[in-house]
Structure formats: C-alpha cells, structure tokens
C-alpha positions as CSV (number, residue, x, y, z in Angstrom):
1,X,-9.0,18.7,-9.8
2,X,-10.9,19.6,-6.2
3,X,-11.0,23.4,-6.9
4,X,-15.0,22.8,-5.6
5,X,-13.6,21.5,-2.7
6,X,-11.3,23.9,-1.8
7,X,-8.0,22.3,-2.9
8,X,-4.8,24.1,-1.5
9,X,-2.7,25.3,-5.1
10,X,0.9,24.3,-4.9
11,X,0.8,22.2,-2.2
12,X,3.1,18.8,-1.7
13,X,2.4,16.0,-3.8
14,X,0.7,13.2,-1.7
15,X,0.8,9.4,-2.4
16,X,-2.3,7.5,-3.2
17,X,-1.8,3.7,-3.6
18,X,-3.8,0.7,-3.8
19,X,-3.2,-2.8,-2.6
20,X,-4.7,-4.7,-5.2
21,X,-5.9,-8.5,-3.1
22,X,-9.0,-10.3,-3.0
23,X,-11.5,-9.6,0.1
24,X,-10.4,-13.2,1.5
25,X,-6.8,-12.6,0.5
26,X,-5.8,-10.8,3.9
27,X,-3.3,-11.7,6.9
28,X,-6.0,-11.4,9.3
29,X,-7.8,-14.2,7.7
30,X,-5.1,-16.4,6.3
31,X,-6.3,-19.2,9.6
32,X,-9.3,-19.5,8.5
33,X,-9.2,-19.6,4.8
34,X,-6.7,-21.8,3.2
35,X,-5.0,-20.8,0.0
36,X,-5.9,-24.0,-1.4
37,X,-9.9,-22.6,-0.8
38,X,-9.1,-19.2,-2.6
39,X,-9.8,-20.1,-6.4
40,X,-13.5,-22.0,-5.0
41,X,-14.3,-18.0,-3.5
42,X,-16.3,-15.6,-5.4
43,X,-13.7,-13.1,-6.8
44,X,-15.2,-9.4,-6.9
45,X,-11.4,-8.0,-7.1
46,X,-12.0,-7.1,-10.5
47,X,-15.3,-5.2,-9.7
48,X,-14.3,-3.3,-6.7
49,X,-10.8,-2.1,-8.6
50,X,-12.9,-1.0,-11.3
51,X,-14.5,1.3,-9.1
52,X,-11.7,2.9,-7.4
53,X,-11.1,3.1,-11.0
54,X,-13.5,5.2,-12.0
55,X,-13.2,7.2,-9.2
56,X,-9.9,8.3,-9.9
57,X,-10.6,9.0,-13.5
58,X,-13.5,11.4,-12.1
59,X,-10.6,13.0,-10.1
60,X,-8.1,13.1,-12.5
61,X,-6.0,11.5,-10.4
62,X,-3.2,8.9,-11.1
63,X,-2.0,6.5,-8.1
64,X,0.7,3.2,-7.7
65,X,-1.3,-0.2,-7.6
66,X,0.5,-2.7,-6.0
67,X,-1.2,-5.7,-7.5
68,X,-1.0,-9.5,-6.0
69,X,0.8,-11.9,-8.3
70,X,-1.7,-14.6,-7.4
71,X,-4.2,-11.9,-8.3
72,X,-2.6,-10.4,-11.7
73,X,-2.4,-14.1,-12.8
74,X,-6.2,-14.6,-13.1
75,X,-7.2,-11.0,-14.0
76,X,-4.8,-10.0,-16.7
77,X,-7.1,-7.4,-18.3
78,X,-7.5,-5.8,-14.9
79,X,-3.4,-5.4,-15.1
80,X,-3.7,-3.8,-18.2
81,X,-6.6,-1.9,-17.6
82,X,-4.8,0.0,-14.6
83,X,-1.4,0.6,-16.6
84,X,-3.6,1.9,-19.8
85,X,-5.4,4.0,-17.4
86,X,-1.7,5.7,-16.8
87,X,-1.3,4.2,-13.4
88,X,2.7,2.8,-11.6
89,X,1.8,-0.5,-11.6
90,X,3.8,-2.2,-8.0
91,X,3.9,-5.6,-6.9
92,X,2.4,-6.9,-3.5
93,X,4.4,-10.2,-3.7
94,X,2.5,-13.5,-4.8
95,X,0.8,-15.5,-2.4
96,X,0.1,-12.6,0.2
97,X,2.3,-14.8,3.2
98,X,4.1,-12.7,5.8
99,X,7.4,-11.9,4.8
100,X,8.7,-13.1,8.2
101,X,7.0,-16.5,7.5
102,X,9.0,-17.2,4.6
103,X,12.3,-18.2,3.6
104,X,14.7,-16.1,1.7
105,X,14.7,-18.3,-0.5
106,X,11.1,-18.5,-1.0
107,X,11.0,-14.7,-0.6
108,X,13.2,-14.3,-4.1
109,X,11.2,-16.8,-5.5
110,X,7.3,-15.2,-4.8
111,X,9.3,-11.7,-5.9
112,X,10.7,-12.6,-9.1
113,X,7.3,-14.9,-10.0
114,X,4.9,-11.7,-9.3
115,X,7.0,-9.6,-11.2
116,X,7.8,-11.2,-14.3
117,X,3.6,-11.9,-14.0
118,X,3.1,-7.7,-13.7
119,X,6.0,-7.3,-16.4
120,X,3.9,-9.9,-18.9
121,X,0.8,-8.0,-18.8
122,X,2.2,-4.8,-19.0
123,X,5.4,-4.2,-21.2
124,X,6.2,-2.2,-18.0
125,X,9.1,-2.2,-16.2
126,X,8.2,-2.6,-12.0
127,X,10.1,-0.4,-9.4
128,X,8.0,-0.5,-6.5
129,X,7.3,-3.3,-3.9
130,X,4.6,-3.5,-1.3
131,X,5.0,-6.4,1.6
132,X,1.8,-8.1,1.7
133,X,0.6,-7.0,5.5
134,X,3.8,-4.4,5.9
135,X,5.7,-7.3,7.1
136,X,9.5,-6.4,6.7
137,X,10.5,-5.7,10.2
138,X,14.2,-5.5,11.8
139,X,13.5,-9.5,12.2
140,X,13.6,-10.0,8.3
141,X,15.0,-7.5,6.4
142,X,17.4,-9.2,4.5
143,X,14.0,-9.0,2.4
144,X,15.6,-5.5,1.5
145,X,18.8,-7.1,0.1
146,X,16.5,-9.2,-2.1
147,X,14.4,-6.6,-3.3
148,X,17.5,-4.1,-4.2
149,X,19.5,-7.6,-5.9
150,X,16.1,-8.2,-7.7
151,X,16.5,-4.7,-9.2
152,X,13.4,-2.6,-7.7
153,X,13.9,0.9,-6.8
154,X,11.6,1.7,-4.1
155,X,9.9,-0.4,-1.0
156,X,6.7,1.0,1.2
157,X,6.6,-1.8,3.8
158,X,8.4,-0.4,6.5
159,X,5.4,1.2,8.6
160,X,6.7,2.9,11.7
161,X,4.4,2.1,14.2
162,X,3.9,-0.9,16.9
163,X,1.4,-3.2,15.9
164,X,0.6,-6.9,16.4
165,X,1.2,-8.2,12.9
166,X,4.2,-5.2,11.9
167,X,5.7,-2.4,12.7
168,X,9.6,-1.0,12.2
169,X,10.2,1.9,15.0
170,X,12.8,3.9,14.7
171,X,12.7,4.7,10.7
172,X,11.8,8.6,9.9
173,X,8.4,9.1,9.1
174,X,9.1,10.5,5.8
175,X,10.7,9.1,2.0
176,X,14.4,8.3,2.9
177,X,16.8,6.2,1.2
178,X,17.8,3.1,2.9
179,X,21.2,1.3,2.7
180,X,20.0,-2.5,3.0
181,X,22.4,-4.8,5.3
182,X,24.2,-5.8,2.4
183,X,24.8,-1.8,1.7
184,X,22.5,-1.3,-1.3
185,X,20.7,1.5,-1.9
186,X,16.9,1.7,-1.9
187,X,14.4,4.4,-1.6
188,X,12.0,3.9,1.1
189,X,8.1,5.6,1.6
190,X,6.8,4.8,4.7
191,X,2.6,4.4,5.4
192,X,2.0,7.9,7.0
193,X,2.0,8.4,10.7
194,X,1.5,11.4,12.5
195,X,4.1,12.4,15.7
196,X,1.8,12.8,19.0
197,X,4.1,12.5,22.3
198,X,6.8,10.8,21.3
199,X,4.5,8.2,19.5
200,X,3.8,7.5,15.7
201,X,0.3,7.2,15.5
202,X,-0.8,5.5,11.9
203,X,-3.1,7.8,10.0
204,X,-5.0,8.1,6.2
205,X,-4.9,4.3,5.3
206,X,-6.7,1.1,5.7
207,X,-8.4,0.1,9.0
208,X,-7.3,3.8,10.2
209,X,-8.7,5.6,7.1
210,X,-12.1,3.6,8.1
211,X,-12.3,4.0,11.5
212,X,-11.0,7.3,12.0
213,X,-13.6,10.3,11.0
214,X,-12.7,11.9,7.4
215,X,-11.8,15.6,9.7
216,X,-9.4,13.8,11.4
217,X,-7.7,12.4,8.6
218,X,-7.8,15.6,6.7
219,X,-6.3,17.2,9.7
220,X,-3.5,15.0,10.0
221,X,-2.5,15.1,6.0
222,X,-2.8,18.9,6.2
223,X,-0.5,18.9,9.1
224,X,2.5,16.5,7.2
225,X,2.2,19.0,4.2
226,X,2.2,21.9,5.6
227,X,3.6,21.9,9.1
228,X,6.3,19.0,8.4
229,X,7.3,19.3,4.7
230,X,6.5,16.1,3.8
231,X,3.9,13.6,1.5
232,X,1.3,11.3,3.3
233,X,1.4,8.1,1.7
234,X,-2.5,6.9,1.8
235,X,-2.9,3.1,0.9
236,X,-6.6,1.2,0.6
237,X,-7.7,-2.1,-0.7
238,X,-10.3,-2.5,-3.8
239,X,-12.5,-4.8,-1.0
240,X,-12.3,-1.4,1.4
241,X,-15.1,-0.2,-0.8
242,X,-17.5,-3.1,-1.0
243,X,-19.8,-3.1,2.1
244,X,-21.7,-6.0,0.2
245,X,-19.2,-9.0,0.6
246,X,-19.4,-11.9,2.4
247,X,-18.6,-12.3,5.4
248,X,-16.0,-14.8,6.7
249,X,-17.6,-15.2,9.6
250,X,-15.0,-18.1,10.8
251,X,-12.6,-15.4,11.6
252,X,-11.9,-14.2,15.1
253,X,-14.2,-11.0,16.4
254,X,-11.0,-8.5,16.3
255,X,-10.5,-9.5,12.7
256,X,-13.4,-9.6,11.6
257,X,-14.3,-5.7,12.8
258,X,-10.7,-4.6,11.8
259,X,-12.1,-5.8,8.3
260,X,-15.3,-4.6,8.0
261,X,-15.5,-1.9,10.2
262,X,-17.1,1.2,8.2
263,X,-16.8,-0.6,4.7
264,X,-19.4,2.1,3.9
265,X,-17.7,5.2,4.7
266,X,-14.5,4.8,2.5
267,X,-15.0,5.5,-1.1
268,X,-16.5,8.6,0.3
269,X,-13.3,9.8,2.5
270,X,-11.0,9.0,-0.6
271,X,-13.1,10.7,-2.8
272,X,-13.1,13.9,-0.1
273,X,-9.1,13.5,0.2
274,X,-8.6,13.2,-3.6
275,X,-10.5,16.7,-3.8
276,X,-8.6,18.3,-0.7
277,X,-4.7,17.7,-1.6
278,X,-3.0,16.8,-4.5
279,X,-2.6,13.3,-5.4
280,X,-0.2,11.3,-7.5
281,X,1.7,7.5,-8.2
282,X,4.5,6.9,-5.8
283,X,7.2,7.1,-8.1
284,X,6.3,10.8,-8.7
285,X,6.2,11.7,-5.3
286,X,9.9,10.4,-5.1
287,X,10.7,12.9,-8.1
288,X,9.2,16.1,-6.4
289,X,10.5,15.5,-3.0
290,X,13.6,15.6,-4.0
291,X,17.1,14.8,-2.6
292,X,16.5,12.0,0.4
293,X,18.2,11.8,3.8
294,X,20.1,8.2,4.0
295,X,20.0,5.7,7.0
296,X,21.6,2.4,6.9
297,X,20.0,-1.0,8.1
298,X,22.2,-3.5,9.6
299,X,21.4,-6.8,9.8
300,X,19.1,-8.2,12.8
C-alpha cells in the first residue's frame, strides 16, 4: 500500500482509529442539543463511516473503530460491517457524556451497556476503550479501575496536552502501561503530540488534523517514527468527512469553527497519510511495539 506515494519500507507501525458518533453527537455541542433531540436528527453516521470505509479498503488498510453504544444500537449492520471488513472494533462509551460528569457508578453502567451492545453485533470480544471527548483526567481516573475491573485491555483517552475540555500532563507521549489507583494493569496509547519547548503540542487528529496543513502533519508523524521510536496514534470522526451537514448553528462561534473548520480538506490528508506510513488497528500496534515502560497512577 502507498508505494506511488513514496511509502518508507519497514517503518513503525502507526495507529489509525475512528471515533464512530453522530455529527450532533459531540462535547462541544451537548448545550445546545439535548440527548432527548438526537433520535428527531437526521443520522448520516452510517453514510459518512461507509466512506472512510471505502477508503481504507482502497488502502488496504485496517484501523480500531471506537463506535458509540447509543450509535451501535441503531446501526447494527454498520457494527458488523466494520468487524467483517477485519477492523478492532472499540467502544466510545454510550451516551458520549464527559467522563468527569458522571458518576462511577454510572460510568460502569454506560461501559458494560456499550459493550455488551458491540459484543452482540459482533461475536467479538472488546479490548479497547475510547473516553468520549478524552475526558479521563487526574480528576477522575478511578474510570481506569473500572475499565481494568470491566476486563478491557487497553485505554486511549489520556491525551497529554492542556486543553479546555481535557488534557492529562505529565503521561509519556508514547504506549506505556499504566498501573490504575487500585494497582491494575492497563495498557495505555496516548492521541499523538509532538515535544516543541518543553510543550506537547497535539498533532495528526481531529480539529488538529483539519486545521493544520497535510506537510505539517506528515512532518510531525515522520518525526515520532523516525526520530523518537515511537507510533502516532491518528483518530478522526466519520462526520470529519462530510462538509455537507447541517449546521447547528445554535452553538457558540469557537465551537462551531472547531467543528467545521476545513470539513473539506480531511478525507484527503488521511488518504495522503494512509499512503505515506504504515497503518494498522490499535491492538496491533501494541504487539509490534513491544515491551512497555510502566507508570503508576495514584488516586486524585
């Protein structure tokens, strides 16, 4: 795959994942539109995964969806679609609410639900877990005790930046194996951020995949393969490539151009990324890095 585009042989495995949520689904909008309004919205999930899809079929590339419980509920064919397809098949929690919003006891509740949903559609056992909005921070993460107790193997929620809605400083940059506050193990992949004085700047996902222009991305993924030793861990959302949805135009200006800033632009980059580095589902990029470093998490 990407030999035309001058694909570097041998090179680190990279992560390419997929948050799997409706357009109207995200944190940034959850004032405005009421969960109670989502099942009156016009779904196009099902659409816009098929495309990503089809794209990675092209590619011959195989990623980890982390699919919304609320989501895999109503589009069960689109669970099994993505599994058949040979996809890692995550869960994103259920009803997309910040982690640090809940209770732990609603926490285990949304986790199991979403999972036994995924596990239904599938046959498929589910290691991986995805916080809807990366929102296990040093505040909650007795989330981490839940999701070892709860029997997943791997978490990538822990994004080590500073941000207004996340953000868990102080974490390596790289996959390392956690020991929750409890003292359970758990393997842990990070959103990739590149070092830049002393800073963790986020790079190659979301907003930051959008905004940022594709030779800066492809820059900063070069640079973690090759100058650190280490996977990027790219992450997009099916709605990412659908300039054509509507517009929730109740939302506050910053959200609403975090959104749909450059909607345009991004099946493009990930095609160009897919056909610069090697590609694969989380799980096997845990496999071919090989032994991680360990870092305990007390409690807050």
């Amino acid at each position: 795959t990407g030999s035309e585009s001058g694909m570097i042989p041998g090179t680190i495995l990279n992560a390419i994942t997929v948050d799997v949520e409706e357009h109207f689904q995200v944190s940034a909008f959850e004032d405005v539109v009421a969960r109670d309004r989502w099942s009156e919205m016009a779904s196009r999930v099902e659409a816009n995964t098929d495309r990503l899809l089809e794209l990675f079929d092209a590619e011959g590339v195989c990623g980890t969806f982390f699919i919304l419980g609320w989501v895999a509920e109503r589009h069960r064919d689109l669970v099994r679609r993505i599994a058949d397809a040979g996809h890692e098949i995550g869960s994103h929690g259920y009803s997309h609410r910040l982690i640090y919003r809940q209770t732990p006891e609603e926490f285990r509740e949304e986790t199991l639900r979403s999972r036994k949903i995924l596990e239904d559609a599938t046959g498929i056992a589910v290691d991986g877990y995805r916080a809807a909005s990366f929102s296990i921070v040093r505040d909650n993460v007795w989330a981490l005790d839940i999701l070892a107790e709860t029997g997943f193997r791997y978490d990538s929620s822990l994004f080590p930046v500073i941000h207004d809605r996340y953000g868990f400083r102080g974490i390596p940059r790289h996959p390392f194996r956690l020991r929750t506050p409890s003292g359970a193990p758990l393997a842990e992949v990070p959103p990739s951020t590149v070092s830049a004085g002393g800073t963790s700047l986020p790079v190659a996902g979301g907003g930051y995949l959008r905004f940022y222009p594709f030779p800066l991305t492809r820059w900063a993924v070069n640079r973690l393969n090759r100058k650190e030793g280490i996977p990027a861990n790219v992450y997009i959302h099916p709605w990412e490539v659908d300039p054509e949805q509507p517009r929730i135009r109740e939302a506050p200006l910053r959200s609403r151009f975090r959104h749909y800033v450059n909607l345009d632009t991004t099946l493009d980059k990930v095609r160009k990324l897919l056909q610069t580095f090697r590609f694969g589902p989380l799980r096997q990029v845990l496999e071919e890095y090989g032994d991680l470093e360990e870092m305990a998490l007390g409690s807050s």
